[in-house]
C-alpha positions as CSV (number, residue, x, y, z in Angstrom):
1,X,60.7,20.1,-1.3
2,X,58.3,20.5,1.6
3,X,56.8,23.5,-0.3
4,X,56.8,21.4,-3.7
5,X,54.5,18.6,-1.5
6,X,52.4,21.3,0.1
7,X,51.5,23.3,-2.8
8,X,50.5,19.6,-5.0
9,X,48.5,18.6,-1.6
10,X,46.6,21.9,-2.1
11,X,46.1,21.4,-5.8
12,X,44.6,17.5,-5.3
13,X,42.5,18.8,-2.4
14,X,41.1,21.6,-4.9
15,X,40.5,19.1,-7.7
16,X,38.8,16.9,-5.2
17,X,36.4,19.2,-4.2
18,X,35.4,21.0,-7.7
19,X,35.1,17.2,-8.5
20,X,32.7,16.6,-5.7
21,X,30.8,19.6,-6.2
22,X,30.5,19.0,-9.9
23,X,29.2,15.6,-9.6
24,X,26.8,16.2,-7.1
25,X,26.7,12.7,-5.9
26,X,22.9,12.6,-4.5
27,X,22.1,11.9,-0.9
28,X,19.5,9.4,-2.0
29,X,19.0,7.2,-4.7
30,X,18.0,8.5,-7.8
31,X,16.7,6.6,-10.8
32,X,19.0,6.9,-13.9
33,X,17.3,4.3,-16.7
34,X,14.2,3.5,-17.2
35,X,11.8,0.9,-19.7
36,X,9.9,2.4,-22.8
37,X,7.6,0.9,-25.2
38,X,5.9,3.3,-28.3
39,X,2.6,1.1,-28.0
40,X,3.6,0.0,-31.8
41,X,3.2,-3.8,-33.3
42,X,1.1,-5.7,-31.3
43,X,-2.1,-3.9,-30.3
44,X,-1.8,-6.0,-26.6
45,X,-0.2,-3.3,-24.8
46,X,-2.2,-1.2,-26.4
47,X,-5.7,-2.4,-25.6
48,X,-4.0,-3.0,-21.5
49,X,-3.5,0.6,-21.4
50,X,-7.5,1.0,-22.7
51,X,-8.3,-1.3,-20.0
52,X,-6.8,0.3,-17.5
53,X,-7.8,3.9,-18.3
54,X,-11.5,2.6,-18.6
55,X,-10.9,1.2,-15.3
56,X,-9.6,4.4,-14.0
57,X,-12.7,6.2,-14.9
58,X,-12.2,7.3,-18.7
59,X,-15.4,7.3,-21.2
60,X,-15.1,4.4,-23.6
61,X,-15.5,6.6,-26.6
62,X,-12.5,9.0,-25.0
63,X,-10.4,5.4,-24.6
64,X,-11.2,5.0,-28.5
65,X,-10.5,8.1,-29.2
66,X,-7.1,7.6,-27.7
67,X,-6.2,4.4,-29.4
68,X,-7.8,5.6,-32.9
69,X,-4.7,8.8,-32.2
70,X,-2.0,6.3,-31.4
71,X,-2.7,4.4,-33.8
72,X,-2.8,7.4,-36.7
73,X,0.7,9.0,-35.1
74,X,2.2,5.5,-35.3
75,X,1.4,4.7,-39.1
76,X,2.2,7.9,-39.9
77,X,5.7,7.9,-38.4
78,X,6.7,4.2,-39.1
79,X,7.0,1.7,-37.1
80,X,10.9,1.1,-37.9
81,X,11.3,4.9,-36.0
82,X,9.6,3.6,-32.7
83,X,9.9,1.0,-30.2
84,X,7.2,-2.3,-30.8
85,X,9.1,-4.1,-27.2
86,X,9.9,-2.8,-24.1
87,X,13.6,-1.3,-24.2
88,X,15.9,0.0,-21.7
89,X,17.6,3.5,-21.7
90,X,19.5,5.9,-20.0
91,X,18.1,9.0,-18.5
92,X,20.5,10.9,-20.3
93,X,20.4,9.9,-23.6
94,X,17.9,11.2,-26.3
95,X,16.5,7.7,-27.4
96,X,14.4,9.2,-30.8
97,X,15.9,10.2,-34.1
98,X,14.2,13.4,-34.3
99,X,15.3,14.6,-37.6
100,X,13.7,11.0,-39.1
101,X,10.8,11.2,-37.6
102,X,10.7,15.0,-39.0
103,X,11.4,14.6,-42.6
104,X,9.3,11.5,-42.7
105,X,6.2,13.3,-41.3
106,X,7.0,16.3,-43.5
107,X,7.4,13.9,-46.3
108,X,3.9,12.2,-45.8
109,X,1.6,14.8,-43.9
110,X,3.7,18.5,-44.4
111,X,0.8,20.5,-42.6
112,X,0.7,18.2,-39.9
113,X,0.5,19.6,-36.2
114,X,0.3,16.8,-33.5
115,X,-1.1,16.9,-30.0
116,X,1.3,17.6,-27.2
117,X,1.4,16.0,-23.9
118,X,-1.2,18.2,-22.2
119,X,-3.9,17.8,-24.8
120,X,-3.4,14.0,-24.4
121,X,-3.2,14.5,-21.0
122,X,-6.4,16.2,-20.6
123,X,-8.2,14.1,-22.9
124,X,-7.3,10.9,-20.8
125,X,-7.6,12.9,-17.2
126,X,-10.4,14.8,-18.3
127,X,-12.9,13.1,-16.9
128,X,-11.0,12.7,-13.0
129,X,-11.2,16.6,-13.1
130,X,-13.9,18.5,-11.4
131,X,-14.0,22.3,-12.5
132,X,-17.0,24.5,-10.9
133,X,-17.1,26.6,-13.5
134,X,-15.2,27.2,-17.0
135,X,-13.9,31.0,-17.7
136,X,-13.8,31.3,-21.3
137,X,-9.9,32.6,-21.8
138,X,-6.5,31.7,-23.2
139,X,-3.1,31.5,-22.1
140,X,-0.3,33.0,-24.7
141,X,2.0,30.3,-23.6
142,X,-0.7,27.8,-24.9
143,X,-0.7,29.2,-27.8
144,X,0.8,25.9,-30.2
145,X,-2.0,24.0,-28.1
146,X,-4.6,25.9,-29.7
147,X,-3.5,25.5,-33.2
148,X,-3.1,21.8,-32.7
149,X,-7.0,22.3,-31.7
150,X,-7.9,24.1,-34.1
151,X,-6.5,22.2,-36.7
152,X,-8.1,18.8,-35.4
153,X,-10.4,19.0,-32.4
154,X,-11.5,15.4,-32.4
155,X,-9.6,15.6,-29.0
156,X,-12.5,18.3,-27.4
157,X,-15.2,15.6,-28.2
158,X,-16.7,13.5,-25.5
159,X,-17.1,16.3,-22.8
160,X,-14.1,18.4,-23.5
161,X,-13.6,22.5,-24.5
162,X,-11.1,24.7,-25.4
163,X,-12.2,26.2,-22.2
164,X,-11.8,23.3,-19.9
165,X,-8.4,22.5,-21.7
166,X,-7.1,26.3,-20.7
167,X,-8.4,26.5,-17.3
168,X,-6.8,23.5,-16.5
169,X,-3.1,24.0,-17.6
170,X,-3.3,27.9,-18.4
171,X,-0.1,30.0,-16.4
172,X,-0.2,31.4,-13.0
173,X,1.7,34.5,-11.5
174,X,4.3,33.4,-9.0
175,X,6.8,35.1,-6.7
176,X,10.1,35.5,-6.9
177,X,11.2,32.4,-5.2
178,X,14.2,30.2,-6.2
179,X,13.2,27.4,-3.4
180,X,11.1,24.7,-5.4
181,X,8.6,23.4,-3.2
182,X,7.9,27.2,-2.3
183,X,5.7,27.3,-5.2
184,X,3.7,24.3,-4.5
185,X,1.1,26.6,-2.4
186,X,0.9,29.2,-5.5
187,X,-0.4,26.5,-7.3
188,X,-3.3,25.1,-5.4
189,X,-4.3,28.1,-4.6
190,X,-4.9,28.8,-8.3
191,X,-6.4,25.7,-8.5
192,X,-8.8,26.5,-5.6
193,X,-9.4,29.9,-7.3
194,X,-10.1,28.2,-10.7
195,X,-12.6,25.5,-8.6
196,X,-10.7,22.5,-10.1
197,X,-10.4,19.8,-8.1
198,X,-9.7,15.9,-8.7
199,X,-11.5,12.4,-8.4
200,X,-10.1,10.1,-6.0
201,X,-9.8,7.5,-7.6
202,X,-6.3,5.5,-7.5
203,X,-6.2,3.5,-11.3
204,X,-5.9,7.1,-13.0
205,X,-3.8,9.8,-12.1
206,X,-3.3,13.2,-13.3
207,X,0.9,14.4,-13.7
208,X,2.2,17.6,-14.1
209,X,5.7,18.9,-14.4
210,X,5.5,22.6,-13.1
211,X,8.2,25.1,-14.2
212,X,9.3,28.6,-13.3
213,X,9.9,30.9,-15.6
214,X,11.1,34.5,-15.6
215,X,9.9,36.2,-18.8
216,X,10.1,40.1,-19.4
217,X,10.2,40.6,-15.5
218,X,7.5,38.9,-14.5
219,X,7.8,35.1,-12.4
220,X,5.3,32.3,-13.8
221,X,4.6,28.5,-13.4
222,X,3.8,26.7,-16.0
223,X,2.9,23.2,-17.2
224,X,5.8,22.1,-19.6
225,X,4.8,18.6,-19.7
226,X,1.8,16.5,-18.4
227,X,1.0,12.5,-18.8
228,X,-1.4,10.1,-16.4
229,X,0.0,8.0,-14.5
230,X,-1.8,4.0,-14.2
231,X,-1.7,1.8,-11.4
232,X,-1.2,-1.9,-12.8
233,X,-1.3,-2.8,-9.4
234,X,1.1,-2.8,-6.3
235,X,4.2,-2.1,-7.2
236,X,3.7,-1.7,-11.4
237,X,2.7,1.6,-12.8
238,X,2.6,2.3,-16.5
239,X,3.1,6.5,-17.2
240,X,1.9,7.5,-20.6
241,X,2.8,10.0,-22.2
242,X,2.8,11.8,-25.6
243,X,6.4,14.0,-25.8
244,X,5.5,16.4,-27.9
245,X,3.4,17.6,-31.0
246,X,5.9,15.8,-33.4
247,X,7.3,12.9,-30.9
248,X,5.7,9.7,-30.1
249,X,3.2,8.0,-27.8
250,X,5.1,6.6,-24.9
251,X,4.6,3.9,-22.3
252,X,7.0,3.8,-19.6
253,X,7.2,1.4,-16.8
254,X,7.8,1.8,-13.0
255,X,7.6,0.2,-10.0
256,X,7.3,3.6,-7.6
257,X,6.5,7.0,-7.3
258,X,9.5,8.1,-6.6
259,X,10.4,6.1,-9.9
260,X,8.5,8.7,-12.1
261,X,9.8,11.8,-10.2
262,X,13.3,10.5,-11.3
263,X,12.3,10.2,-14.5
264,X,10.5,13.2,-15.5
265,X,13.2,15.4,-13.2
266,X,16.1,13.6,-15.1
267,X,14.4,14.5,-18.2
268,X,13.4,18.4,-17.7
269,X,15.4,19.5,-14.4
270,X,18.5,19.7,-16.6
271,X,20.0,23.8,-16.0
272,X,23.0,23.7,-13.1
273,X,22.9,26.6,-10.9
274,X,20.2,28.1,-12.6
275,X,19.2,31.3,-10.4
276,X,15.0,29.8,-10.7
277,X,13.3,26.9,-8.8
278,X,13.7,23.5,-10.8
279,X,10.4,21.7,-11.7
280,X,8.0,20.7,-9.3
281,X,6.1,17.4,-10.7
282,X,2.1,16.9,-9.3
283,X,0.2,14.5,-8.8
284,X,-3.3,15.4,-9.1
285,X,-2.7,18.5,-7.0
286,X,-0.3,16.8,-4.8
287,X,3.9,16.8,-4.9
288,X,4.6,13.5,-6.0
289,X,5.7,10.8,-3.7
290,X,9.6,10.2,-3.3
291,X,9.9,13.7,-5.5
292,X,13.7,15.3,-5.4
293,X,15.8,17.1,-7.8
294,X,17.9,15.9,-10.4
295,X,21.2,15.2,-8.8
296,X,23.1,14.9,-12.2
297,X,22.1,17.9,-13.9
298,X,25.4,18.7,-15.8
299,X,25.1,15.7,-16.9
300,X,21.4,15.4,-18.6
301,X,21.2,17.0,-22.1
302,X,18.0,14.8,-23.1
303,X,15.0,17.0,-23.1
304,X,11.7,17.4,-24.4
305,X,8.9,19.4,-23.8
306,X,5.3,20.1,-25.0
């Protein structure tokens, strides 16, 4: 009997800790929903968000430029496919019907090729960034950037370039590191090296999600997903985003920093014991205030990327 109990204490105590360790119950809080809006029906949200990115230094014919895109993706889509009030979901969840939105963009436009979030990113942060001088080259893992250019460049008007665009997000070597904020160095040096540097100005924020990859032997940070981020004011921030070249315009609402680490880490840092760093998200050329990894990562399946 004693060795009955004893062996079934060992078993709980085993089950206990893979159950721990599985979890990963974080040490801090992390931010697991957040509030979304795809700037669709009423244009009021809409023109705020042009307010506010005037305010943080955009051109106005950039901010039209902007709305004139939002406004094309949107009617193309459908408005019964997006979000017209702000709604509530979970970091886990994948809140879109891809496959809809697919066949009914196939259905009405079949060449279309959309903008990803770093071309709207750099069209709406374009203007905080400083660059000494432009190199004239392009990065193979920008590669569906370009043909979105290509195709419709209306985004490079209004001082931007293909150039600009690639020296601002093109790849950088990195070492062979698997601790995260290890890399954070590599990347403003390249950055120094590239003589980009960023306005100071608090409305209008520049956000990057860094990851590392290991491709054909060789280590490499990249920019998988960019967006600004807007200060409302103290204690509101709006991040826009575009998710992809076929996904929508998004608006989503925070009240911290730390707020929109969570988010974009419970979104992309999603591989469990992967043997590379997890993301690092910038802002401006800073780590993000309040950033940490994604606790639940077994648990996220949600992802986009572009």
């Amino acid at each position: 009997m004693k060795r009955f109990l004893l062996i079934l204490l060992t078993a709980l105590l085993f089950v206990s800790v893979f159950h721990a360790r599985t979890e990963q119950r974080p040490e801090t809080y992390f931010h697991t929903s957040y509030r979304y809006h795809n700037l669709a029906g009423d244009d009021s949200l809409l023109f705020e968000i042009k307010e506010l990115l005037m305010k943080g230094g955009l051109s106005a014919a950039n901010a039209e430029e902007f709305v004139r895109e939002v406004k094309q993706y949107n009617a193309l889509v459908g408005e019964d496919l997006l979000r017209s009030s702000w709604t509530e979901a979970d970091i886990s969840q994948s809140v879109y019907d891809t496959r809809a939105i697919r066949e009914r963009i196939l259905q009405k436009q079949p060449d279309y090729t959309g903008y990803s979030s770093r071309i709207t990113a750099y069209l709406l942060a374009g203007d905080q960034v400083l660059m000494q001088y432009v190199q004239p080259q392009q990065d193979a893992l920008l590669a569906e950037d370009y043909r979105a250019l290509d195709k419709d460049p209306a985004a490079l008007q209004n001082g931007r370039s293909m150039e600009g665009f690639s020296m601002l997000f093109q790849s950088m070597d990195a070492a062979d590191m698997e601790g995260t904020v290890m890399h954070l160095p590599t990347i403003q040096e390249s950055f120094r090296k590239r003589g980009i540097t960023f306005a100071n100005n608090d409305t209008l924020r520049l956000i990057s999600l860094f990851v590392h990859s290991r491709e054909q032997g060789k280590n490499r940070l990249y920019v998988r997903h960019a967006g600004v981020l807007l200060k409302v004011n103290e204690g509101k921030y709006y991040f826009l985003e575009k998710l992809s070249g076929e996904l929508p315009y998004q608006v989503v609402e925070l009240r911290s920093k730390r707020a929109l680490s969570d988010y974009l880490m419970g979104k992309y840092d999603s591989q469990w014991q992967q043997d590379y760093a997890a993301p690092l998200v910038l802002e401006n050329d800073q780590l993000i205030e309040g950033y940490q990894e994604n606790p639940y990562k077994r648990k996220v399946t949600a992802s986009y990327g572009g």
